[in-house]
C-alpha positions in Angstrom: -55.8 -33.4 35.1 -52.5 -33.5 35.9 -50.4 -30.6 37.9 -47.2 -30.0 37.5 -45.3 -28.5 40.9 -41.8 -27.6 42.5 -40.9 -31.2 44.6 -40.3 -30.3 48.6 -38.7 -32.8 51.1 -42.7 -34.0 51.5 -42.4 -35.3 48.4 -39.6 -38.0 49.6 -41.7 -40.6 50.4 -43.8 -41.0 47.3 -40.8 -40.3 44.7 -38.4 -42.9 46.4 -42.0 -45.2 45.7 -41.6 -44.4 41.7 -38.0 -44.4 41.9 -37.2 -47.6 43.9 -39.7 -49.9 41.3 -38.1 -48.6 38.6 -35.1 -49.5 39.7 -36.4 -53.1 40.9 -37.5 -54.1 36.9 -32.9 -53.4 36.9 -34.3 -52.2 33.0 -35.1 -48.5 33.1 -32.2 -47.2 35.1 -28.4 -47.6 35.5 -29.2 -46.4 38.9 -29.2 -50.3 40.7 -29.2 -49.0 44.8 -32.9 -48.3 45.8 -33.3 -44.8 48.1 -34.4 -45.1 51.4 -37.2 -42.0 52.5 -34.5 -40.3 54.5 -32.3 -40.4 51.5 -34.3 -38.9 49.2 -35.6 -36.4 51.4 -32.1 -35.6 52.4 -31.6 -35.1 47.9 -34.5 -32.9 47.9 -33.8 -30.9 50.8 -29.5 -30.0 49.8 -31.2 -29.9 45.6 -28.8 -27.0 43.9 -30.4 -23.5 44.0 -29.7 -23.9 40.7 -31.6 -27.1 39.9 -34.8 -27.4 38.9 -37.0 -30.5 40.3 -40.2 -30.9 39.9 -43.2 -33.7 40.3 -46.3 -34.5 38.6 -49.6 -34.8 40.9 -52.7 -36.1 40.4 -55.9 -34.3 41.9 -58.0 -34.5 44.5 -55.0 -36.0 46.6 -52.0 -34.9 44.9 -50.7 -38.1 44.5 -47.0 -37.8 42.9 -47.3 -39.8 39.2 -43.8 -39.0 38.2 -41.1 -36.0 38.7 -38.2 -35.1 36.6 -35.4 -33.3 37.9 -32.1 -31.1 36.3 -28.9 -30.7 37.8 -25.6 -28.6 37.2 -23.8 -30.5 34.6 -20.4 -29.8 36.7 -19.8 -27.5 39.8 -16.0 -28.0 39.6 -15.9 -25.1 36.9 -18.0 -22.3 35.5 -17.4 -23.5 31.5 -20.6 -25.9 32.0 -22.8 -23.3 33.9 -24.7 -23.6 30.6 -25.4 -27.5 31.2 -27.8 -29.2 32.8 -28.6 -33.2 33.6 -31.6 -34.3 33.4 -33.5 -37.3 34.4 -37.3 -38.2 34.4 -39.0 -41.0 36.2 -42.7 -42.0 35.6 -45.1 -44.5 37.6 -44.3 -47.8 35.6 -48.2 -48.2 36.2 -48.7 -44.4 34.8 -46.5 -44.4 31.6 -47.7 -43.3 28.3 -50.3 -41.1 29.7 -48.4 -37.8 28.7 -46.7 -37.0 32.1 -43.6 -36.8 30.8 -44.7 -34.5 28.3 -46.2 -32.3 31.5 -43.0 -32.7 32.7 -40.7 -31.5 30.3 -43.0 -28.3 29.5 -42.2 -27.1 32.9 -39.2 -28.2 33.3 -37.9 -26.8 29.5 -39.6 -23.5 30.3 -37.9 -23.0 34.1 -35.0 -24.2 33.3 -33.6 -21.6 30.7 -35.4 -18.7 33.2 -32.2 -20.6 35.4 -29.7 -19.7 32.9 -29.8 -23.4 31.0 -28.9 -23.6 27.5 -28.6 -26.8 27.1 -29.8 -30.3 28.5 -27.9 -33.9 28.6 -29.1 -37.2 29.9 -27.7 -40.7 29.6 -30.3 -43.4 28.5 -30.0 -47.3 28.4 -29.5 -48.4 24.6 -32.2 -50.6 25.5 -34.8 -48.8 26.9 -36.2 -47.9 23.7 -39.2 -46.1 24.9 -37.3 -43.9 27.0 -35.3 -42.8 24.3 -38.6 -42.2 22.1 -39.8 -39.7 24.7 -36.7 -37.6 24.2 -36.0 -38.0 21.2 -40.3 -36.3 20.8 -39.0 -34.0 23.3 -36.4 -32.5 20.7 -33.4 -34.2 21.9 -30.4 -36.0 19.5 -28.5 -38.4 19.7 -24.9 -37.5 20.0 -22.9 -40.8 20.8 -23.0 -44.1 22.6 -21.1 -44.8 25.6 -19.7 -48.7 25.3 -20.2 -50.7 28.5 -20.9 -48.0 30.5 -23.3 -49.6 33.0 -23.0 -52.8 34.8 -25.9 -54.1 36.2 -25.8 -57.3 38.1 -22.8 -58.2 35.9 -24.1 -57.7 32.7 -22.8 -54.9 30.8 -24.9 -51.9 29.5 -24.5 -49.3 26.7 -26.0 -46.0 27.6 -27.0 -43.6 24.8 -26.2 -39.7 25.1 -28.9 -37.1 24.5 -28.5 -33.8 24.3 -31.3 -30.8 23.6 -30.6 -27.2 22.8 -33.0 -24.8 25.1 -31.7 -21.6 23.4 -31.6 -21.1 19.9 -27.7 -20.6 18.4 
């Protein structure tokens, strides 16, 4: 059964793994730069108080499957305290096993105890599945951003997402 847990900077090694394939198949991400260990141990360990970052671990080992991860929307002003960025990352060998799913319960749930109301995310126009897992997870679609990405020269339209956590 999958566990869901708070990341820590131990966590560096196996979620720059996830990370850094993903961004390899240059299909799932507009991220295009892999992360070395230090890197992503350096992310983990200056993460916003205010953040919420979490991985999904397999038992007996606690092997990390997946992690998902919500950041201030902006720290330059106070009118987007209420915003949070999101981003989730599964296993390419591990998807469509309901991680994500684990994922978002936890995250959802500890993110408005942080004072989030609301969650945004960019996702490649086509990345279709990704979009299908927020889209379950209560998100809408509230635009398209033209040309927004540019991966190895080829331009890519990223589709914003946005899910109320608090009822208005």
């Amino acid at each position: 059964m999958i566990a869901i847990r708070r990341a820590t900077p131990d966590d560096a090694e196996a979620i720059a793994r996830i990370l850094n394939a993903i961004i390899e198949t240059r299909v799932y991400t507009a991220l295009d730069t892999p992360f070395s260990v230090e890197q992503e141990r350096a992310f983990i360990e200056r993460f916003p108080s205010r953040g919420v970052f979490h991985v999904a671990v397999e038992p007996p080992d606690d092997r990390v499957v997946g992690f998902q991860n919500v950041e201030p929307f902006a720290t330059y002003t106070h009118a987007f305290d209420h915003v949070g960025v999101i981003g989730t990352y599964v296993d390419l060998d591990r998807r469509r096993e309901g991680i994500a799913s684990r994922l978002f319960d936890r995250t959802f749930s500890v993110a408005r105890v942080k004072g989030y109301e609301k969650l945004f995310a960019f996702v490649r126009e086509d990345n279709p599945a990704a979009l299908a897992t927020y889209l379950r997870q209560g998100f809408v679609v509230i635009g398209t951003a033209r040309r927004h990405a540019r991966i190895d020269g080829r331009y890519v339209d990223e589709v914003m997402i946005e899910r109320a956590l608090v009822e208005v």
